[in-house]
C-alpha positions as CSV (number, residue, x, y, z in Angstrom):
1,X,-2.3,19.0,-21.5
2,X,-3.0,19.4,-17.8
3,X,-4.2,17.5,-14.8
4,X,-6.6,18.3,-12.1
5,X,-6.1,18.1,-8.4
6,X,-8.1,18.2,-5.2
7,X,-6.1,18.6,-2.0
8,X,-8.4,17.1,1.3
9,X,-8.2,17.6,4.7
10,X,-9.5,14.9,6.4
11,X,-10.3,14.0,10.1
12,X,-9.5,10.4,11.3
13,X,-12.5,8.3,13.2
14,X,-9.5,5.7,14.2
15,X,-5.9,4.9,13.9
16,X,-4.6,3.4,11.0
17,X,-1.9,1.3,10.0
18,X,0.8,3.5,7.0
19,X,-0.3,0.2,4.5
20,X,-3.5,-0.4,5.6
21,X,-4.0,3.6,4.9
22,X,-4.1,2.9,1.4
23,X,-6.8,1.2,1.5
24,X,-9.4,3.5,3.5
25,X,-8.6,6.1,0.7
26,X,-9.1,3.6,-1.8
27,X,-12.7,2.7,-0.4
28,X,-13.6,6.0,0.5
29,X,-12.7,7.7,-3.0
30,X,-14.6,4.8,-4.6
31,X,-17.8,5.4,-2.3
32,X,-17.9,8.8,-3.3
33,X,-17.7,8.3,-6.8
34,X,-20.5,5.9,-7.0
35,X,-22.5,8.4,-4.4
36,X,-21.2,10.8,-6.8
37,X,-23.1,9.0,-10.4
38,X,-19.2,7.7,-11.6
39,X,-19.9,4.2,-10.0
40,X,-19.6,3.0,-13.9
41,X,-16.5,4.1,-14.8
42,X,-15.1,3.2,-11.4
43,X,-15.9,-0.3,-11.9
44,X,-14.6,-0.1,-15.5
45,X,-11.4,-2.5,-15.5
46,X,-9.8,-0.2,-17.9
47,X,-7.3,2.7,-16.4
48,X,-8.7,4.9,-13.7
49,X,-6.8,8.2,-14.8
50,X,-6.4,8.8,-11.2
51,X,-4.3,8.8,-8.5
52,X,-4.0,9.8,-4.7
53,X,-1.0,10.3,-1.7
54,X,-1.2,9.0,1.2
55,X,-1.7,10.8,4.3
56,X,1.0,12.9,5.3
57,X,2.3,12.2,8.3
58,X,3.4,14.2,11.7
59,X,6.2,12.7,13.7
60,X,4.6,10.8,15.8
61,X,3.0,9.0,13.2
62,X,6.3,8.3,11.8
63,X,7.6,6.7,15.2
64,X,4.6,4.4,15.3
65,X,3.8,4.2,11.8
66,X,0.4,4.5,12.0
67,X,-2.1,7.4,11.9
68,X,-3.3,8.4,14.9
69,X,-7.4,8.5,15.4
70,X,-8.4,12.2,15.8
71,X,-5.9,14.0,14.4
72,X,-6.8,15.9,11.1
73,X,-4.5,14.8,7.8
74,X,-4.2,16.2,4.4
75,X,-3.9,13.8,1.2
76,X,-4.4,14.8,-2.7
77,X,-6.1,13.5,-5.7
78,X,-5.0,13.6,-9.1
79,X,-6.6,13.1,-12.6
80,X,-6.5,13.7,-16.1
81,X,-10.8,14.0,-16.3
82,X,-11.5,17.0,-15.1
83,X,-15.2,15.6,-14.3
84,X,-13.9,13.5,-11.8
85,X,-11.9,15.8,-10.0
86,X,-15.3,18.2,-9.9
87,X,-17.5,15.4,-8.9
88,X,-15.1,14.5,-5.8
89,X,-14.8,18.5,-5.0
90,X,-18.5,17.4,-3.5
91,X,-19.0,14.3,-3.0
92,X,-15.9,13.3,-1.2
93,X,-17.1,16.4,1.7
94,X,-21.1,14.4,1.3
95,X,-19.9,11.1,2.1
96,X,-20.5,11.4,6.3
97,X,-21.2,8.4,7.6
98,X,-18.0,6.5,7.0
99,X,-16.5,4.5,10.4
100,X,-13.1,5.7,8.8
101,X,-12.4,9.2,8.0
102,X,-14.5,12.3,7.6
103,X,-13.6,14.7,4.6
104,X,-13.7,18.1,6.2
105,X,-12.3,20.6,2.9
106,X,-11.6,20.0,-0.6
107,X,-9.9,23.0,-2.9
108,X,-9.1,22.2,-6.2
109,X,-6.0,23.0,-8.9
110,X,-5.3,22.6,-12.2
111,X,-1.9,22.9,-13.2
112,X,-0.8,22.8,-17.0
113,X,2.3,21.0,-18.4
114,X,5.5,21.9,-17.8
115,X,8.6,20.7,-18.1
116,X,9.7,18.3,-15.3
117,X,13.3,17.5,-14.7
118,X,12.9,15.3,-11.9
119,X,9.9,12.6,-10.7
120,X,9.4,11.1,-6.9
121,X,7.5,8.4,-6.1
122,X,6.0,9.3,-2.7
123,X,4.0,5.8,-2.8
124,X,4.7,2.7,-3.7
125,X,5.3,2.3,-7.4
126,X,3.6,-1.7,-8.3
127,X,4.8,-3.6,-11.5
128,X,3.7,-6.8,-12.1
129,X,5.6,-10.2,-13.6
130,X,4.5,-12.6,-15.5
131,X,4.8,-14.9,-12.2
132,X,2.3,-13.3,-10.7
133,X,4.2,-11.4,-8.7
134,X,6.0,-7.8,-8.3
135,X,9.1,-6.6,-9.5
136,X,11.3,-5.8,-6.8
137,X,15.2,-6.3,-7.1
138,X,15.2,-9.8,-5.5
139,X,12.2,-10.9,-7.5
140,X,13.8,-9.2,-10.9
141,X,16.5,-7.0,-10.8
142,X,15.7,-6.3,-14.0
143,X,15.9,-2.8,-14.5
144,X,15.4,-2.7,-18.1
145,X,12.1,-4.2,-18.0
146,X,10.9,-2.1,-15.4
147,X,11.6,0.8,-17.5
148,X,10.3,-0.9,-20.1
149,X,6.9,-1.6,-18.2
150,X,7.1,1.5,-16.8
151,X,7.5,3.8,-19.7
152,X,4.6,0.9,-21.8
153,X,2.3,1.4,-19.1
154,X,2.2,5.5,-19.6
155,X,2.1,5.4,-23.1
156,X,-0.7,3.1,-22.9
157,X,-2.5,5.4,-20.1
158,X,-2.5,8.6,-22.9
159,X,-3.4,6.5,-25.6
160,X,-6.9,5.2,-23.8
161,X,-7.8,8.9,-22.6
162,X,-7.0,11.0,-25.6
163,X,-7.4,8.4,-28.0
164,X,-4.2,8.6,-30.0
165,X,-1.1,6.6,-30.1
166,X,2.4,8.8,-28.3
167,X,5.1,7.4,-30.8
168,X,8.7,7.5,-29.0
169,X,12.0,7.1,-30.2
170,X,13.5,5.9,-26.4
171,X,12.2,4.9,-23.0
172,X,10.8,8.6,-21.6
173,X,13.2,7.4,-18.9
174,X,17.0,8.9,-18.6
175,X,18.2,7.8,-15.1
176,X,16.4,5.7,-12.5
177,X,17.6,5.5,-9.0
178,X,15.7,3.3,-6.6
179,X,15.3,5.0,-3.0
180,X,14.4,1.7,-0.6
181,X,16.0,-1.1,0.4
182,X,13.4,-3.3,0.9
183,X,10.4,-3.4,-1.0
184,X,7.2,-1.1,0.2
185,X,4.0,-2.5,0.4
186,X,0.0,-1.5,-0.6
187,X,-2.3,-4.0,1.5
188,X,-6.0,-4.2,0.7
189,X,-8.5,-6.8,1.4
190,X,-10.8,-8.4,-1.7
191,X,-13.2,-10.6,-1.6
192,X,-12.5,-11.2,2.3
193,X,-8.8,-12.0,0.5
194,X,-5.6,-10.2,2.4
195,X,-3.6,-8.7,-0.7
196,X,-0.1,-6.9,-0.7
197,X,1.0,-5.1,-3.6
198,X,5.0,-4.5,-3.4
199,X,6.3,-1.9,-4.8
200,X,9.5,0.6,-4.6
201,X,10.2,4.3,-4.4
202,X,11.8,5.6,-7.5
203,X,14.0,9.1,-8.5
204,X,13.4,9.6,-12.0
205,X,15.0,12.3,-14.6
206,X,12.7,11.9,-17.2
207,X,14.4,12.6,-21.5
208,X,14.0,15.9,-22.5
209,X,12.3,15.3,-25.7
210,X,8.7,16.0,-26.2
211,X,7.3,12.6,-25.7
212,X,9.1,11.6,-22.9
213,X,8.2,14.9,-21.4
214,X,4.2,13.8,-22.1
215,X,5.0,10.9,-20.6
216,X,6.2,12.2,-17.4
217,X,3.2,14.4,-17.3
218,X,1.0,11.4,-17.7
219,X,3.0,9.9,-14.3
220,X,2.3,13.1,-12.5
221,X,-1.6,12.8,-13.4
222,X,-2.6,9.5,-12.7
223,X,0.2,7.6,-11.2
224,X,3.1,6.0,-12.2
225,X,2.9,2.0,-12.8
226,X,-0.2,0.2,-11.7
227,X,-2.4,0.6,-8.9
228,X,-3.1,4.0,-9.0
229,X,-6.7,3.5,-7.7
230,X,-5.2,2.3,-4.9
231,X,-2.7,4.8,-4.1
232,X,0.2,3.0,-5.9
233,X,2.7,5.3,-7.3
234,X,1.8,9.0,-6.9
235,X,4.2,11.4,-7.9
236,X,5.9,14.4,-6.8
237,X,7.4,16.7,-10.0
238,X,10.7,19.1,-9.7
239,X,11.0,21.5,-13.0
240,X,10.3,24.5,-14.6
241,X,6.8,25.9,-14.5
């Protein structure tokens, strides 16, 4: 198994918001795939098998929580189709007449599995109730279920791209450690609609065994929970390559 990754260095047209940054990635990416002839499958409602960071930020944009206009930021893309990752290498860089952002490099990776002893969510990671709402600890608290949904959502992720059921014997996760204290947010507009995902930031030592292991892979690939098109839980992997 591997995954396929573009990192992008991009210059910004105007400042930005941290949650609001989400969504200029999420429109831009989105653009370039349909610019790029994968409009289809990025209207699919299916899974996406992709996911991207956020900008990274200097420390000024920390102070002010915004990105500032101007100022050139790297962000990454990350996939399980290797198509889509080679269709963005030029596309993304073609797309020149966005009011937002201007892709100015692209260099892509692929990076095989290995075996990961630790997971970080470095966005937002969104799980959604049956009430319509997001699990957070004052919503839920529920920590089983969120593994639950967690672990449900990944195996169903490999099952619809390689086309074969991952049968496990436990949750993939071993110990889950939740790194906010209030929830983090994703906000988008759809359908002239204001929408905010919440979501938390999660440590995770993923089972040793060889499913869980898959599993955790999957997470690193195309995003952990739900989302992912929208920048909701990418990942950052510690382990032996």
């Amino acid at each position: 198994m591997k995954y396929f990754e573009l990192t992008c260095k991009a210059y910004l047209k105007k400042d930005v918001g941290f949650s609001r940054s989400f969504e200029m990635l999420s429109k831009y990416i989105s653009y370039s795939m349909a610019k790029g002839g994968l409009e289809e499958s990025h209207k699919d409602k299916g899974f996406k098998y992709y996911v991207f960071s956020g900008f990274r930020p200097n420390e000024q944009d920390l102070k002010t929580k915004k990105y500032q206009n101007r100022n050139i930021y790297e962000f990454t893309i990350r996939s399980l189709n290797e198509k889509l990752i080679d269709t963005l290498l030029h596309a993304l860089r073609e797309n020149i007449n966005s009011s937002d952002m201007l892709v100015l490099q692209t260099t892509k990776k692929t990076s095989k599995q290995f075996f990961i002893s630790e997971l970080y969510s470095a966005t937002p990671v969104i799980v959604s109730l049956e009430s319509k709402k997001y699990w957070t600890m004052k919503e839920s608290g529920d920590i089983m279920q969120l593994q639950k949904q967690l672990h449900d959502n990944l195996a169903k992720k490999y099952k619809s791209f390689f086309g074969e059921e991952i049968e496990s014997v436990q949750n993939f996760i071993q110990l889950l450690e939740i790194k906010n204290r209030v929830p983090q947010n994703i906000n988008i507009t759809k359908d002239d609609k204001q929408i905010t995902f919440f979501g938390n930031k999660f440590r995770i030592v993923p089972n040793e065994d060889e499913v869980s292991q898959k599993l955790a892979f999957v997470a690193l690939a195309c995003g952990l929970g739900e989302k992912n098109s929208y920048g909701g839980g990418f990942c950052l992997g510690k382990g032996m390559r």
